[in-house]
C-alpha positions, 0 to 999 in steps of 0.5 A, a space after each residue: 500500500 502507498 499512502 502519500 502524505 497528503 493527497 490533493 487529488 482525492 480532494 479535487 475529483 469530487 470539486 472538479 467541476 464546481 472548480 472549473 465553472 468558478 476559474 472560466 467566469 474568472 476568464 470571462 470576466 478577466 478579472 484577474 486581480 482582486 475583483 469580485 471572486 476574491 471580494 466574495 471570498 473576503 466576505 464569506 471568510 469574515 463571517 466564517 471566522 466570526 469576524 469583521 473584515 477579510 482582505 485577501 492577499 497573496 500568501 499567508 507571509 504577506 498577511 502577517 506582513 501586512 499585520 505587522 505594518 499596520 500594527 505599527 511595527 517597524 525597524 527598532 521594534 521587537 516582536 515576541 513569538 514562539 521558538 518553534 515555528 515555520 520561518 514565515 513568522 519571524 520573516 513578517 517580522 524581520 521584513 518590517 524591520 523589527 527584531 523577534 524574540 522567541 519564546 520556547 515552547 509548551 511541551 504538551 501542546 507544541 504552542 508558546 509556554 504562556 509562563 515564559 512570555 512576560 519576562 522577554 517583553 521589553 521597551 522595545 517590545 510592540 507585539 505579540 505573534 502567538 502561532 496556533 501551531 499544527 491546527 491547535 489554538 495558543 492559550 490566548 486568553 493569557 497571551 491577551 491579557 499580558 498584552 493589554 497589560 503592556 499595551 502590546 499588539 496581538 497578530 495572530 499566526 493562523 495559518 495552519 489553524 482553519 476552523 479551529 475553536 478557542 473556547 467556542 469561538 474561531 480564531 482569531 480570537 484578538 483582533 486580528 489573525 493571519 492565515 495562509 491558503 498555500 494548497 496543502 492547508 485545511 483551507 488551501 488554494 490552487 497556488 499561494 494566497 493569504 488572508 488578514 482577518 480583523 475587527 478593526 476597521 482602521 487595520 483591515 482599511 491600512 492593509 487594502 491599502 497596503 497590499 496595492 501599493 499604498 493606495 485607496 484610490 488608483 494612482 493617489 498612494 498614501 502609503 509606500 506599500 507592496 504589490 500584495 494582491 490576491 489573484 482572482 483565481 484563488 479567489 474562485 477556488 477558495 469561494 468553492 472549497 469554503 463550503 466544504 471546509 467543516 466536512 473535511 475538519 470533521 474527516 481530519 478530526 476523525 482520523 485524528 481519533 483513529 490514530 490515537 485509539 491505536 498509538 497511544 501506548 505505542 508513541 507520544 501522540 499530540 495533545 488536544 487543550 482542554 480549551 481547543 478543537 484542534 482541526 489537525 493540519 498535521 498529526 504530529 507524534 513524537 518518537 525515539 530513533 526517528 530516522 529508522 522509524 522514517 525509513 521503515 515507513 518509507 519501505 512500506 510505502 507511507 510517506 511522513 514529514 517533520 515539522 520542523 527539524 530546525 528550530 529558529 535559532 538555530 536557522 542560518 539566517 537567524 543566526 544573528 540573534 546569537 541564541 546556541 543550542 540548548 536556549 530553547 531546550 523544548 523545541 531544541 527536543 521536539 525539533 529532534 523528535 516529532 514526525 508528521 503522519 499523513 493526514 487529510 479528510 480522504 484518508 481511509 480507515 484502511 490506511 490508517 489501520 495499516 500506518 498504525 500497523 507498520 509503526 507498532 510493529 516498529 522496534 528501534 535498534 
C-alpha cells in the first residue's frame, strides 16, 4: 500500500467541476486581480471566522506582513513569538524591520509556554505573534491579557489553524489573525494566497491599502506599500472549497481519533487543550530513533514529514540573534523528535489501520 502524505487529488475529483465553472467566469470576466471572486471570498471568510473584515492577499507571509505594518511595527521594534515555528513568522517580522524574540515552547501542546512570555517583553517590545501551531489554538486568553497589560499588539499566526475553536469561538480570537491558503492547508488554494482577518476597521482599511501599493484610490498612494494582491483565481477556488471546509475538519478530526485509539501506548501522540478543537493540519507524534522509524515507513510505502527539524535559532539566517543550542531546550527536543503522519479528510480507515500497523510493529535498534 502507498499512502502519500497528503493527497490533493482525492480532494479535487469530487470539486472538479464546481472548480472549473468558478476559474472560466474568472476568464470571462478577466478579472484577474482582486475583483469580485476574491471580494466574495473576503466576505464569506469574515463571517466564517466570526469576524469583521477579510482582505485577501497573496500568501499567508504577506498577511502577517501586512499585520505587522499596520500594527505599527517597524525597524527598532521587537516582536515576541514562539521558538518553534515555520520561518514565515519571524520573516513578517524581520521584513518590517523589527527584531523577534522567541519564546520556547509548551511541551504538551507544541504552542508558546504562556509562563515564559512576560519576562522577554521589553521597551522595545510592540507585539505579540502567538502561532496556533499544527491546527491547535495558543492559550490566548493569557497571551491577551499580558498584552493589554503592556499595551502590546496581538497578530495572530493562523495559518495552519482553519476552523479551529478557542473556547467556542474561531480564531482569531484578538483582533486580528493571519492565515495562509498555500494548497496543502485545511483551507488551501490552487497556488499561494493569504488572508488578514480583523475587527478593526482602521487595520483591515491600512492593509487594502497596503497590499496595492499604498493606495485607496488608483494612482493617489498614501502609503509606500507592496504589490500584495490576491489573484482572482484563488479567489474562485477558495469561494468553492469554503463550503466544504467543516466536512473535511470533521474527516481530519476523525482520523485524528483513529490514530490515537491505536498509538497511544505505542508513541507520544499530540495533545488536544482542554480549551481547543484542534482541526489537525498535521498529526504530529513524537518518537525515539526517528530516522529508522522514517525509513521503515518509507519501505512500506507511507510517506511522513517533520515539522520542523530546525528550530529558529538555530536557522542560518537567524543566526544573528546569537541564541546556541540548548536556549530553547523544548523545541531544541521536539525539533529532534516529532514526525508528521499523513493526514487529510480522504484518508481511509484502511490506511490508517495499516500506518498504525507498520509503526507498532516498529522496534528501534
Amino acid at each position: 500500500m502507498n499512502i502519500p502524505f497528503v493527497d490533493l487529488k482525492s480532494q479535487y475529483q469530487p470539486i472538479r467541476e464546481q472548480i472549473k465553472t468558478e476559474i472560466e467566469e474568472v476568464l470571462d470576466n478577466t478579472e484577474f486581480i482582486l475583483g469580485s471572486k476574491v471580494h466574495k471570498f473576503e466576505e464569506d471568510f469574515a463571517a466564517y471566522c466570526g469576524s469583521q473584515y477579510a482582505i485577501g492577499v497573496n500568501s499567508g507571509t504577506a498577511a502577517l506582513h501586512l499585520a505587522l505594518a499596520a500594527n505599527g511595527v517597524g525597524p527598532g521594534d521587537q516582536v515576541i513569538t514562539a521558538a518553534n515555528t515555520f520561518i514565515a513568522t519571524v520573516e513578517a517580522i524581520s521584513h518590517t524591520g523589527a527584531v523577534p524574540a522567541l519564546v520556547d515552547i509548551n511541551p504538551e501542546s507544541y504552542n508558546m509556554d504562556v509562563e515564559q512570555l512576560e519576562q522577554k517583553i521589553t521597551a522595545k517590545t510592540k507585539a505579540i505573534i502567538p502561532v496556533h501551531l499544527y491546527g491547535q489554538p495558543a492559550d490566548m486568553d493569557s497571551i491577551i491579557e499580558i498584552a493589554q497589560k503592556h499595551n502590546l499588539a496581538v497578530i495572530e499566526d493562523c495559518c495552519q489553524a482553519h476552523g479551529s475553536t478557542y473556547k467556542g469561538k474561531k480564531v482569531p480570537i484578538s483582533s486580528t489573525g493571519c492565515f495562509s491558503f498555500y494548497p496543502g492547508k485545511n483551507l488551501g488554494a490552487y497556488g499561494e494566497a493569504g488572508a488578514v482577518v480583523t475587527d478593526d476597521e482602521q487595520i483591515a482599511r491600512k492593509v487594502r491599502m497596503l497590499r496595492d501599493h499604498g493606495q485607496e484610490k488608483k494612482y493617489y498612494h498614501k502609503y509606500i506599500g507592496y504589490n500584495y494582491r490576491m489573484s482572482g483565481f484563488q479567489g474562485a477556488v477558495l469561494n468553492v472549497k469554503l463550503k466544504y471546509l467543516n466536512s473535511w475538519i470533521s474527516g481530519r478530526r476523525n482520523a485524528a481519533r483513529l490514530y490515537d485509539e491505536q498509538l497511544k501506548d505505542v508513541v507520544e501522540i499530540p495533545y488536544e487543550s482542554e480549551f481547543a478543537e484542534h482541526v489537525y493540519h498535521l498529526y504530529v507524534i513524537g518518537v525515539a530513533n526517528r530516522e529508522a522509524m522514517i525509513n521503515h515507513l518509507s519501505s512500506s510505502g507511507i510517506s511522513t514529514g517533520i515539522h520542523y527539524p530546525i528550530p529558529i535559532h538555530l536557522q542560518e539566517a537567524y543566526s544573528f540573534l546569537g541564541k546556541p543550542v540548548g536556549t530553547y531546550p523544548v523545541s531544541e527536543k521536539m525539533a529532534d523528535e516529532i514526525l508528521s503522519l499523513p493526514i487529510y479528510p480522504e484518508i481511509t480507515e484502511e490506511q490508517i489501520q495499516y500506518v498504525c500497523e507498520r509503526i507498532i510493529e516498529f522496534q528501534p535498534k
